[in-house]
C-alpha positions in Angstrom: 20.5 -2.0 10.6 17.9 0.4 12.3 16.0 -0.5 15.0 12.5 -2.3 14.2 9.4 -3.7 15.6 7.3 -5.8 14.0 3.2 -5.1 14.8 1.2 -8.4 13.8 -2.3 -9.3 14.6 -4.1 -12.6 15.6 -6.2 -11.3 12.1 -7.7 -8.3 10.4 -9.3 -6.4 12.4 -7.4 -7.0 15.7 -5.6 -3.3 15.8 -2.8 -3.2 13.9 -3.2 -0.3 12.3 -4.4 1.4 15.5 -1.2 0.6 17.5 1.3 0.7 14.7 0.2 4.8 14.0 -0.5 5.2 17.8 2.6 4.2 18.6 4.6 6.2 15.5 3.2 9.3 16.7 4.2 8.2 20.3 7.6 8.3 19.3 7.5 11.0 17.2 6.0 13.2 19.9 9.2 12.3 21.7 11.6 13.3 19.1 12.3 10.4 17.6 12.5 10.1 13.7 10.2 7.0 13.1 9.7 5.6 9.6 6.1 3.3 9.1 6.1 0.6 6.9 3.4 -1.7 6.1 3.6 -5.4 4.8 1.4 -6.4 1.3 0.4 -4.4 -0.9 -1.8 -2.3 0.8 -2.1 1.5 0.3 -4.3 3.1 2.6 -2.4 1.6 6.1 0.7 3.9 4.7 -1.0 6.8 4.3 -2.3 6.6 7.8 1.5 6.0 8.8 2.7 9.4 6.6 0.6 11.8 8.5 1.7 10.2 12.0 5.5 10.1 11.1 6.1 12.7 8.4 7.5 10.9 6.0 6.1 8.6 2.9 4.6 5.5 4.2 6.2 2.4 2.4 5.4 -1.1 1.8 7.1 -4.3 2.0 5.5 -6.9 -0.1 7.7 -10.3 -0.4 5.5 -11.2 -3.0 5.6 -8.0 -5.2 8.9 -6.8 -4.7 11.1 -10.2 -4.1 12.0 -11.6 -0.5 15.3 -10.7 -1.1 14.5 -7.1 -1.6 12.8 -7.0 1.7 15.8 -5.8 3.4 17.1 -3.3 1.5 14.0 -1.7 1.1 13.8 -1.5 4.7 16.9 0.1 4.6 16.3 2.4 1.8 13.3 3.7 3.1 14.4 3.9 7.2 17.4 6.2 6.0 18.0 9.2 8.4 15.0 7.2 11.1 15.7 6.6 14.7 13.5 3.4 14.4 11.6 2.0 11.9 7.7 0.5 13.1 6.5 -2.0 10.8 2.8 -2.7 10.6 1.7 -5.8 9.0 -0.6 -8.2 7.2 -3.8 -10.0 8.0 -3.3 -12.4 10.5 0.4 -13.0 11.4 1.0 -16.0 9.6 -1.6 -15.0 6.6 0.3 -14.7 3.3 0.2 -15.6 -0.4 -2.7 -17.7 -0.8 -1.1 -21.5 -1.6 2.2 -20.7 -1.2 3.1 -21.3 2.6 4.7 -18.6 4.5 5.4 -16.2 1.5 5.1 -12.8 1.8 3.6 -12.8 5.0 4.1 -10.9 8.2 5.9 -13.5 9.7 7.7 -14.1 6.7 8.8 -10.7 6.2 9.7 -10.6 10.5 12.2 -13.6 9.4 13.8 -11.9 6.7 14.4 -8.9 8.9 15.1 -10.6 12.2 13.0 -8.3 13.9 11.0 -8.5 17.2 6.9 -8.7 16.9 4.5 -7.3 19.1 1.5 -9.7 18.5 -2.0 -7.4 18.9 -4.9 -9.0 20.1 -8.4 -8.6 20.3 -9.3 -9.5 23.5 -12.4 -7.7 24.0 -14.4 -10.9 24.6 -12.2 -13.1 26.7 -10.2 -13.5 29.5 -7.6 -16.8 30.0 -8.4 -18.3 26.5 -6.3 -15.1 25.5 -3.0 -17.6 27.4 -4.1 -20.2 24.6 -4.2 -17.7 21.5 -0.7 -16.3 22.7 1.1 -19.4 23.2 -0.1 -21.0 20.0 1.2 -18.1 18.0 4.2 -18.0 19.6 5.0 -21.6 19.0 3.8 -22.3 15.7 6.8 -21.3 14.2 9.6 -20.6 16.6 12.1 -18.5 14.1 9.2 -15.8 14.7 10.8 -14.0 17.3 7.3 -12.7 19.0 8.5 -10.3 21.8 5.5 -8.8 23.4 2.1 -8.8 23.6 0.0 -5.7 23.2 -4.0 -6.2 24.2 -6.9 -4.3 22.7 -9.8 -3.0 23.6 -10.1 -4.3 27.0 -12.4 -2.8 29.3 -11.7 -2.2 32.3 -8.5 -2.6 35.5 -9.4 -5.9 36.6 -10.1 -7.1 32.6 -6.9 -6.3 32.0 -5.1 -8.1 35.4 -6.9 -11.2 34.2 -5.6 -11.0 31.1 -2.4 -10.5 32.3 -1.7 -13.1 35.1 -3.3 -15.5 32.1 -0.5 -14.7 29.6 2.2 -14.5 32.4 3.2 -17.8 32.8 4.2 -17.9 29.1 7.0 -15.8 30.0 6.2 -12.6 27.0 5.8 -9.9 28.3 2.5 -7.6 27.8 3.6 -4.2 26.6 0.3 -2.0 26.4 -3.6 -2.4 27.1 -5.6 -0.2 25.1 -9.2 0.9 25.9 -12.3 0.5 24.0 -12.9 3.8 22.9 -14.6 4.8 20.1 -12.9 8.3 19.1 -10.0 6.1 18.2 -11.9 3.6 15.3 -11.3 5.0 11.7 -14.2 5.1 9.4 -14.2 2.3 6.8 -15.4 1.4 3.5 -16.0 -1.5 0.7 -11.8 -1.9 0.5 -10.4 -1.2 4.2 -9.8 1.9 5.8 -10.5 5.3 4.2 -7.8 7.0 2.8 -6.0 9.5 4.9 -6.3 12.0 2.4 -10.4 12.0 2.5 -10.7 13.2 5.6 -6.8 14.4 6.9 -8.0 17.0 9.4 -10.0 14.7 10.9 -7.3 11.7 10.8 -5.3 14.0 12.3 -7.0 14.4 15.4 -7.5 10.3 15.6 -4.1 9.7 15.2 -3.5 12.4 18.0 -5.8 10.3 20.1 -4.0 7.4 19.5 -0.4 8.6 20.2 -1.8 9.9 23.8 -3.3 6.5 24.6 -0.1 4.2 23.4 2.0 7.6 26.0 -0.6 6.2 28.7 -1.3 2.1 28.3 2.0 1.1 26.6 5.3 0.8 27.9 7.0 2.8 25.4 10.8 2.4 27.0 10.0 -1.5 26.8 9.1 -1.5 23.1 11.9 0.8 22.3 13.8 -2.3 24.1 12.6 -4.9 22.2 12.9 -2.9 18.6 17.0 -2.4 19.8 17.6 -6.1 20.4 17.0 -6.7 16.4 20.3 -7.9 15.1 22.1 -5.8 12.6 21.8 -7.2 8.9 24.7 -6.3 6.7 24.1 -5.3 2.8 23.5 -2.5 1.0 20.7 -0.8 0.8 17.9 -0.4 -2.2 18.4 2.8 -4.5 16.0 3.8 -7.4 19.2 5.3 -9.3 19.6 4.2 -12.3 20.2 5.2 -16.0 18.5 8.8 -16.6 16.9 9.4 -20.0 18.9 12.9 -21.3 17.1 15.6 -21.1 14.2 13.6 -19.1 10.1 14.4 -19.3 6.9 15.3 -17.9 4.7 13.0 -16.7 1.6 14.1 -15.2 0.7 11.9 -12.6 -3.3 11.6 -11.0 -3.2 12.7 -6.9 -5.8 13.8 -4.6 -8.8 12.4 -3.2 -9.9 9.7 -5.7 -6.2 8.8 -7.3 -4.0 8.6 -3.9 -2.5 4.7 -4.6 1.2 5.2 -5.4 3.8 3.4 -4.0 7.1 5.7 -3.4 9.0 3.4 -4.6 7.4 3.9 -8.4 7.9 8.1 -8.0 11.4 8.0 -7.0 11.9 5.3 -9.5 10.6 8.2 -12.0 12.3 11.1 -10.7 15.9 9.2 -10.6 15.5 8.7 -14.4 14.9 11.9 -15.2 10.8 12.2 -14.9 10.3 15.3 -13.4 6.4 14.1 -11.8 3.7 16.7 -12.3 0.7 16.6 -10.3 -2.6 17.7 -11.2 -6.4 16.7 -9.4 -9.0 15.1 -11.3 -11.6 16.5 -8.9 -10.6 20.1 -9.9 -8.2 20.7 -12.0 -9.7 21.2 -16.1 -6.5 21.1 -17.6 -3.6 18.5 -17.7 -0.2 19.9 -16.9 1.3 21.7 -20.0 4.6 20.0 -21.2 3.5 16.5 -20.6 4.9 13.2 -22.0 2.9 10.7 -20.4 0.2 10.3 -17.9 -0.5 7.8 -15.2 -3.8 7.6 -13.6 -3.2 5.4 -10.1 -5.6 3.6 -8.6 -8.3 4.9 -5.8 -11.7 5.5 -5.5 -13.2 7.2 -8.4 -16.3 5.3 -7.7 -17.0 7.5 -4.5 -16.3 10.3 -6.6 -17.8 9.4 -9.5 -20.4 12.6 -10.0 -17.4 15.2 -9.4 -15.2 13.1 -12.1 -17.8 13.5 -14.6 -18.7 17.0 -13.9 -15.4 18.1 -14.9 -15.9 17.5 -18.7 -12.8 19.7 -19.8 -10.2 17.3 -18.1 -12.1 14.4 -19.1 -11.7 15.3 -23.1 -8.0 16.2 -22.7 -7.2 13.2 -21.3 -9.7 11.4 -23.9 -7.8 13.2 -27.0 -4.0 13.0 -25.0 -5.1 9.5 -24.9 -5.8 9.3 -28.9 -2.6 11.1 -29.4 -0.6 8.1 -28.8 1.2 9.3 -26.0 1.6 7.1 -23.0 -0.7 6.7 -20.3 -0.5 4.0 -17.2 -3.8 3.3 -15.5 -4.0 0.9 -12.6 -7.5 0.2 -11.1 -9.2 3.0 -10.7 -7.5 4.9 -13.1 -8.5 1.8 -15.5 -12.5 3.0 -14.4 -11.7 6.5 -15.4 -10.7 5.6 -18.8 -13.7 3.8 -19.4 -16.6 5.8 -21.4 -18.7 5.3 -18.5 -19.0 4.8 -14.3 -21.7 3.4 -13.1 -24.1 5.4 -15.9 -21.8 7.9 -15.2 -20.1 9.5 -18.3 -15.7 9.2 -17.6 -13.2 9.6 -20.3 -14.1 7.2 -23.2 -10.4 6.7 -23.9 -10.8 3.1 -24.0 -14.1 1.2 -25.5 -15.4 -0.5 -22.1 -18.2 0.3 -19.3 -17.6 0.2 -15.7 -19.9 -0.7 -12.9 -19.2 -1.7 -9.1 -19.8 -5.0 -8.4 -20.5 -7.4 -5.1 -17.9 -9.7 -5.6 -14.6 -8.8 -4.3 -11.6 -9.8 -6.9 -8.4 -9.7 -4.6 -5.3 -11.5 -4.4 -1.7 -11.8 -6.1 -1.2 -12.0 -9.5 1.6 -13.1 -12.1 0.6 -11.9 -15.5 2.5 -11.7 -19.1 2.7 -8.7 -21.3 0.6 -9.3 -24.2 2.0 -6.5 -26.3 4.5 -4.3 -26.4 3.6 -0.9 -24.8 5.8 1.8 -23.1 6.5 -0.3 -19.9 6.1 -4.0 -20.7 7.6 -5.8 -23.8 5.5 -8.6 -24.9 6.1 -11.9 -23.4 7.6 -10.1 -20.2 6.1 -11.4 -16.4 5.6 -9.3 -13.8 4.3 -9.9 -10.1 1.3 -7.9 -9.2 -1.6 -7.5 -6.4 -5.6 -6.5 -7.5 -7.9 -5.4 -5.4 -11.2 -4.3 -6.7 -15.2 -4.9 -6.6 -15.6 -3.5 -9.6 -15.9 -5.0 -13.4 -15.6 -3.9 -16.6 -17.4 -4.8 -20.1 -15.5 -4.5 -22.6 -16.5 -3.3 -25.9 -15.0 -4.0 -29.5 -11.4 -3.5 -30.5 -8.1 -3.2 -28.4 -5.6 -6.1 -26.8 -5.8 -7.0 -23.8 -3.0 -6.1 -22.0 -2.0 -8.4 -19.6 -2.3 -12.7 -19.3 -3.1 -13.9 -16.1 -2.2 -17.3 -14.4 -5.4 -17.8 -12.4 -5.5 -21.8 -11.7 -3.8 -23.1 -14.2 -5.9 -21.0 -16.9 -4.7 -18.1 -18.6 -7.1 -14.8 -18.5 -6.8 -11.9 -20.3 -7.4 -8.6 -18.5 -6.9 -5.0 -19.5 -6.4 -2.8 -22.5 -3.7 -2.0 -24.2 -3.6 0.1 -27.5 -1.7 3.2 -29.1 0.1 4.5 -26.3 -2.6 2.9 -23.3 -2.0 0.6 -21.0 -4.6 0.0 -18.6 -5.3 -2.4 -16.4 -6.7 -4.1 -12.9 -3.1 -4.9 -12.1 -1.1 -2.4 -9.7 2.6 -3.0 -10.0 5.5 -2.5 -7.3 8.2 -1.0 -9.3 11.5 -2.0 -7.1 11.6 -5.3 -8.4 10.8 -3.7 -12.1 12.7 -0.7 -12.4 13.0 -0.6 -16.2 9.7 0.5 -16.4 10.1 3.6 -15.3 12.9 4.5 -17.4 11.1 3.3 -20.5 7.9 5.1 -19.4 10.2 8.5 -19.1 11.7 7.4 -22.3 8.3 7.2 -24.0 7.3 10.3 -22.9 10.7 12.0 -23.9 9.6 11.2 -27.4 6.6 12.7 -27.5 5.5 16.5 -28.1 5.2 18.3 -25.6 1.5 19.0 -24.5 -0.1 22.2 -24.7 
């Protein structure tokens, strides 16, 4: 198996995401084909990833996609890389809430054998930073933590006091990165901003950060560590699969306010015969002609909200391809888009609800049971999924919900389902699910063409 490091913090907010892009384009600036990965079910982390490396960003959720996936979605996805960086969750040994080590970083490190550099914070201390490292490092001894890389420190002698306080602990520290204020990326109600708000501009950050991992980090010493991870044998994960004759159209949300899609879920659509039609929400006033189906992705329409309603001609084509029957998928924020209204805002009004942002945060992992039949899910079926939201919606007469929820040992509707929609708070990682995206291209290879 490829090489592969492992970048964990001591908790949010310790770097992670900062060191795993610097040191992507590190490598990348010296030739090297690096693939970025990020563990959970975040989308915003990979995106940053994609514009340092090149290629899609990719997620490795133990949780949504099945620990035993883990691997050969590594390998899948690290095909034709040199290395393969790996950023991950929350704290290092934050997973699942209630159920232990799953889907963790450090339970996603086990299943892939691979080294971790363990990123901390250490702008406030000096030797306590001896005690944080050694009890990470001996909490759970299968997690193979390799290195240490500190963060914003502030000066020489900060960081030789760090350093002769984690020495005797025999881990080596692998990079010291400044405070510096040109490398924080702007944030917002759920994380990060998307890459794709502001690329140019993300650009130049990630720049930045590639030069400082060249100058504080000892970029021959990771490369090390990432080539003493074992090789794993088995196959790796393909979205091939059966392809529906003659395949369809689906036009598919992107840009600015609808940029959540796990690659996965596309190639899982392409390989059965979906041939993936984008269009922008923000500009574009028609949907794509020839269309089957339609899935709106989660994102941010709530930023956007004014520019989504301005653009009254998409709105009533995806209102009347919506009461045409044919499919459409909305997770999240495409779920707020169908709604007849944002925040007083006028949206779609393809399904008889209100939306409003809220300011109380629903997150965590779901397991939820189709409550109908629709053109992914056949009633009865369970599927694992991750929501992530501080929104709500009101929902007004008519329609089933679509999904059942196991929240505490009570069962909780949530979502819409009706005629062809299927929308819902849930988002979905597809590789442990493939049939729905051959169904969804087999719904909309049964449907007329739209024009």
């Amino acid at each position: 198996m490829i090489p592969r490091i492992v970048v964990a913090g001591t908790s949010s907010g310790a770097g992670k995401t900062s060191v795993a892009c610097g040191l992507i384009a590190a490598l990348r600036t010296r030739g090297m084909v690096v693939q970025g990965f990020k563990v959970g079910p975040d989308y915003i982390d990979p995106s940053y990833h994609a514009l340092a490396s090149g290629r899609p960003g990719r997620n490795l959720d133990a949780f949504l996609a099945d620990p035993a996936l883990i691997a050969p979605l590594l390998r899948h996805g690290a095909a034709g890389a040199d290395i393969a960086v790996i950023e991950g969750v929350m704290g290092l040994f934050d997973g699942a809430s209630g159920r232990g080590e799953l889907a963790s970083t450090a339970h996603v490190a086990k299943l892939l054998r691979a080294p971790v550099l363990l990123v901390v914070d250490a702008a406030s201390m000096a030797r306590s930073v001896a005690a944080i490292v050694h009890g990470y490092r001996t909490f759970d001894p299968e997690v193979d933590i390799a290195g240490v890389v500190l963060n914003k420190v502030g000066s020489d002698h900060h960081v030789e006091l760090l350093r002769e306080a984690i020495e005797p602990l025999g881990v080596p520290v692998v990079g010291a990165l400044r405070r510096d204020e040109r490398l924080a990326a702007p944030e917002r109600h759920l994380g990060l901003v998307p890459a794709i708000e502001r690329e140019g501009r993300t650009r130049a950050a990630i720049g930045a950060l590639g030069e400082a991992v060249e100058a504080h980090m000892d970029l021959d010493g990771v490369l090390a560590l990432a080539r003493t991870a074992p090789q794993i044998t088995g196959p790796a994960w393909s979205p091939a699969g059966a392809v529906v004759a003659g395949g369809a159209t689906i036009a598919i949300a992107r840009g600015p306010a609808f940029s959540f899609h796990y690659e996965e879920n596309l190639e899982l659509l392409r390989s059965a015969g979906g041939q993936l039609a984008a269009f922008d929400p923000l500009r574009d006033e028609a949907l794509p002609e020839g269309a089957g189906a339609l899935v709106l992705a989660g994102g941010f329409p709530e930023i956007f909200g004014a520019e989504l309603s301005a653009n009254a001609p998409l709105r009533e084509q995806v209102a009347a391809f919506a009461r045409s029957g044919r499919p459409v998928l909305a997770e999240c924020g495409g779920l707020l888009y169908l709604c007849e209204e944002l925040d007083g805002l006028p949206m779609c009004g393809a399904i008889r609800a209100s939306a409003r942002m809220a300011g109380r945060l629903s997150i965590g992992y779901r397991e939820a049971t189709a409550v109908c039949d629709s053109a992914l899910w056949t009633t009865g079926e369970t599927v694992r999924g991750h929501e992530f939201h501080y929104s709500a919606v009101q929902r007004g007469d008519g329609g089933d919900a679509a999904w059942v929820l196991a929240a505490r040992g009570r069962k909780v509707p949530e979502g819409f389902a009706g005629g062809g929609i299927h929308a819902s708070y849930l988002h979905v990682h597809w590789a442990a699910f493939p049939d729905a995206a051959r169904r969804l291209v087999e719904a909309a290879a049964r449907q007329p063409a739209w024009a």
